[in-house]
N, C-alpha and C positions, 0 to 999 in steps of 0.2 A: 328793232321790232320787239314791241314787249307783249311778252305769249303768259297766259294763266297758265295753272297747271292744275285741276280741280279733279280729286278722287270722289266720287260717291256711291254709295251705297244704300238702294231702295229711298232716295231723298226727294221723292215725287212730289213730298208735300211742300219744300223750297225749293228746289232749282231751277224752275218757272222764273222763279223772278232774282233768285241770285248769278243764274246766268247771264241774263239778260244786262242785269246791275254791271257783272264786269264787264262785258264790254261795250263800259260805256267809257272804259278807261284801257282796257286792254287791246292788242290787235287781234291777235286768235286769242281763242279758247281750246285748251284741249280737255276734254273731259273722260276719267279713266270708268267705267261703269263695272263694278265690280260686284258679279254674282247677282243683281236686283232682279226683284222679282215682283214690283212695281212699275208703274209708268216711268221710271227714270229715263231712260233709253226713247219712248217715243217722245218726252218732251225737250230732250236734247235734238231729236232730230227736228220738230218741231221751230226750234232757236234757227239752227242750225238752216234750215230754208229760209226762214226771215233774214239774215244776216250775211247773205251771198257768201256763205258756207268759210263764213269766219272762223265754224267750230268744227273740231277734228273728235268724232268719238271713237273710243276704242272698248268695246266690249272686252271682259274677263271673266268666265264662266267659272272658275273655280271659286269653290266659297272660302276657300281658307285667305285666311286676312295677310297678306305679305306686304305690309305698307310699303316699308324701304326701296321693295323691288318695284313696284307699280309708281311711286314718284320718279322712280331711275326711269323707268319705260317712260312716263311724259316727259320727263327733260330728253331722254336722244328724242324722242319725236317731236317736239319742238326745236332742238336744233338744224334736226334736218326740214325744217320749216322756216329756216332762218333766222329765229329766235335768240336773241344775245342780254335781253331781259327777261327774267322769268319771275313770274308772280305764285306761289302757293296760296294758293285761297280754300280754304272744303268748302263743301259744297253749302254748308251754313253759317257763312260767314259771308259778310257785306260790305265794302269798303261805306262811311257815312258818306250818304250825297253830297254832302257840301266839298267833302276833300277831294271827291274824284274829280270836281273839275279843275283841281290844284296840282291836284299829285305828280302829274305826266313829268314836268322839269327835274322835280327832285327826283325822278326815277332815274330821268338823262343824261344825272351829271353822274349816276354810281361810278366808281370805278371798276377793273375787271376784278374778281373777289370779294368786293363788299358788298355789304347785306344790309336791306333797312328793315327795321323794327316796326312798330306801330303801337300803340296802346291799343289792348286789347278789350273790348265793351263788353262784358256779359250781360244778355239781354236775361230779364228773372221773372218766371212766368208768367210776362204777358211780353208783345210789342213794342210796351209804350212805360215800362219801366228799366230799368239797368242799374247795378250794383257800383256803388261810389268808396265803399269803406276798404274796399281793395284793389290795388293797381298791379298789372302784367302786362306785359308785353307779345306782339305773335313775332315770329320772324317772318315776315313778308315777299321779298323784294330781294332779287338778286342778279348781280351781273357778270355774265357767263366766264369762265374760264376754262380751259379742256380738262384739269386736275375734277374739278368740282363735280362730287357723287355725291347718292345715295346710296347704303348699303346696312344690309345688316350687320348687329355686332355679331364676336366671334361667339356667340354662343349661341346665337342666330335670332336674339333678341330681335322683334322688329315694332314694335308697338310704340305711338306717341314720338316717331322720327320726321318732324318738322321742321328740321334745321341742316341743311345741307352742308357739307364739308369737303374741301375746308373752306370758310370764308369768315371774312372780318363783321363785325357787329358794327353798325355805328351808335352811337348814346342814342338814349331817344327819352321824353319825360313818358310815366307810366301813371297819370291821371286820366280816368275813363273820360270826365267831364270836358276832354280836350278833344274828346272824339276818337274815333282810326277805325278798326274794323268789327264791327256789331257783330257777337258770336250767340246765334239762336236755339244754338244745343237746349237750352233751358227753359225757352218760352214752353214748353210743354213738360209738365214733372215728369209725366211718369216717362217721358223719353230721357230725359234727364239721369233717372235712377237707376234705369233698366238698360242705359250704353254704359254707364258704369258700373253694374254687375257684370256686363259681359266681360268687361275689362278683367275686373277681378277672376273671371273665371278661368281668361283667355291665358291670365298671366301662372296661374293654381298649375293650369294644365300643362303648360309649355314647358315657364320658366320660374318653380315654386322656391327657390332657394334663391333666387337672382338676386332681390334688394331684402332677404331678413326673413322670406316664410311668410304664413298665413296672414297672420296679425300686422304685421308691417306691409301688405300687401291691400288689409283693410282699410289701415288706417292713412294710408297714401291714397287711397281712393273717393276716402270720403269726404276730402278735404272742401274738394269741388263740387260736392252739395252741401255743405257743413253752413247754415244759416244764422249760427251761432254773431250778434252783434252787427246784423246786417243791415245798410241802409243803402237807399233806395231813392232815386230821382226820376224823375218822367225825361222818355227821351225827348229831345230838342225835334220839332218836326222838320228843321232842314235837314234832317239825318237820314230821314225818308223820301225826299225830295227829288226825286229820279221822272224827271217830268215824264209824265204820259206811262209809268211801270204803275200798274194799278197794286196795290198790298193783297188784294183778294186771290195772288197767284199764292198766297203762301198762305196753305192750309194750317193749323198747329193744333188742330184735334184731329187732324189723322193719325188712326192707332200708330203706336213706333213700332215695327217690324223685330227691333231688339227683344221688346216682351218676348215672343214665339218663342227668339233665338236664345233666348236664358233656360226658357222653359224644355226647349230640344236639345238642349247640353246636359241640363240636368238627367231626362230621360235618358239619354245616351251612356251618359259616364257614371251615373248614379250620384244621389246626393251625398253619400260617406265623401267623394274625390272633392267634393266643396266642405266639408265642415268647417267650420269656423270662420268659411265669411258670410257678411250680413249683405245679404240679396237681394232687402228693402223686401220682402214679401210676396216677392215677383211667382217667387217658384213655388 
């Protein structure tokens, strides 16, 4: 049984149609809904009746961001659903249509502990463009074993914990142009700039000495909007090719919730507790 595992947050403007996307390749879905104060929630349930309740949601009312923990929470709830493949997917991210109707075998043959990869697509403000000049990877795809968590580190770091442990990597090539999973963070700037403030701010406030303090805290961040030398291809339209998933589920000038959420931290902590990062102008 291979189960998603898809955290989101106020992602009303995709999950319409990234849910839908996975399982066109997944068995369940379990979707962790954390703190939205968006249509997330009804349009999960929404899936969730179309699909003779393939999808398991789990509401989390607290706002504070515990990623490590909330990935832990959907994997035992997908095991105890029977689940012995698990997919990590956010909520804005897309397997390309053309590989989901490939992908199933390569999933079936993991063994117990290994993990597959995938080149990672960033799509670059629009739909119908993505970045070529640089190659990543997501870790996707994993086959269960009872060792295998998530957890915070011992400092209770829990930010950007995408990779489950312990498990084996298998190689995988890291050219966008080969396709894998379209990452939509970007089709929209200012959602763009403004989840990565918060990041910055999430990390000032927590954990400010973790990887170097203010400055190394910036410039780790801004990597991933950094435009500097960038090139640019139109996506392939079999990559959208989800017969009968119309693209109009996915809003990308709905405001990003993150703006507020930059701007209510700042109020909160004061701007003195940010000095020195750059916040894109948000605040």
């Amino acid at each position: 049984m291979i189960c998603g595992l898809m955290p989101a947050r106020n992602e009303a403007w995709v999950i319409g149609y990234s849910a839908r996307a996975a399982l066109r390749w997944v068995d369940h879905l379990i979707i962790l809904a954390h703190a939205c104060r968006d249509d997330t929630v009804a349009i999960a349930i929404q899936v969730q009746l179309e699909t003779g309740n393939r999808v398991t949601i789990i509401v989390e009312p607290n706002p504070d961001w515990r990623e490590a923990e909330n990935r832990q929470r959907m994997l035992e709830a997908g095991r105890e659903l029977g689940g012995d493949v698990f997919v990590a997917l956010d909520a804005d991210e897309i397997l390309c249509a053309d590989q989901a109707l490939t992908i199933r075998p390569r999933l079936e043959e993991l063994l117990p502990g290994q993990l597959l990869a995938l080149p990672f697509v960033d799509l670059w403000r629009s739909l119908d463009c993505y970045r070529v000049d640089k190659g990543s990877t997501a870790p996707l795809v994993f086959r269960d074993q009872p060792e295998i968590h998530w957890r915070p580190a011992e400092d209770g770091y829990q930010l950007h914990m995408r990779n489950p442990r312990p498990t084996h990597w298998q190689p995988v090539a890291t050219d966008p142009r080969l396709g894998g999973i379209m990452h939509l963070q970007r089709v929209n700037w200012q959602r763009a700039l403004a989840r990565q403030a918060k990041y910055k701010m999430l990390e000032q406030l927590y954990w400010p000495s973790r990887r170097g303090g203010v400055y190394q805290i910036d410039a780790r961040m801004d990597r991933s909007v950094n435009e500097t030398g960038i090139e640019l291809e139109t996506v392939p339209a079999a990559w959208w090719d989800y017969d009968g998933l119309d693209r109009e589920l996915i809003d990308v000038d709905l405001e990003p919730w993150e703006v507020s959420e930059v701007r209510r931290m700042v109020q909160d902590h004061g701007r003195q507790t940010f000095a020195g990062l750059n916040l894109y102008g948000i605040a």
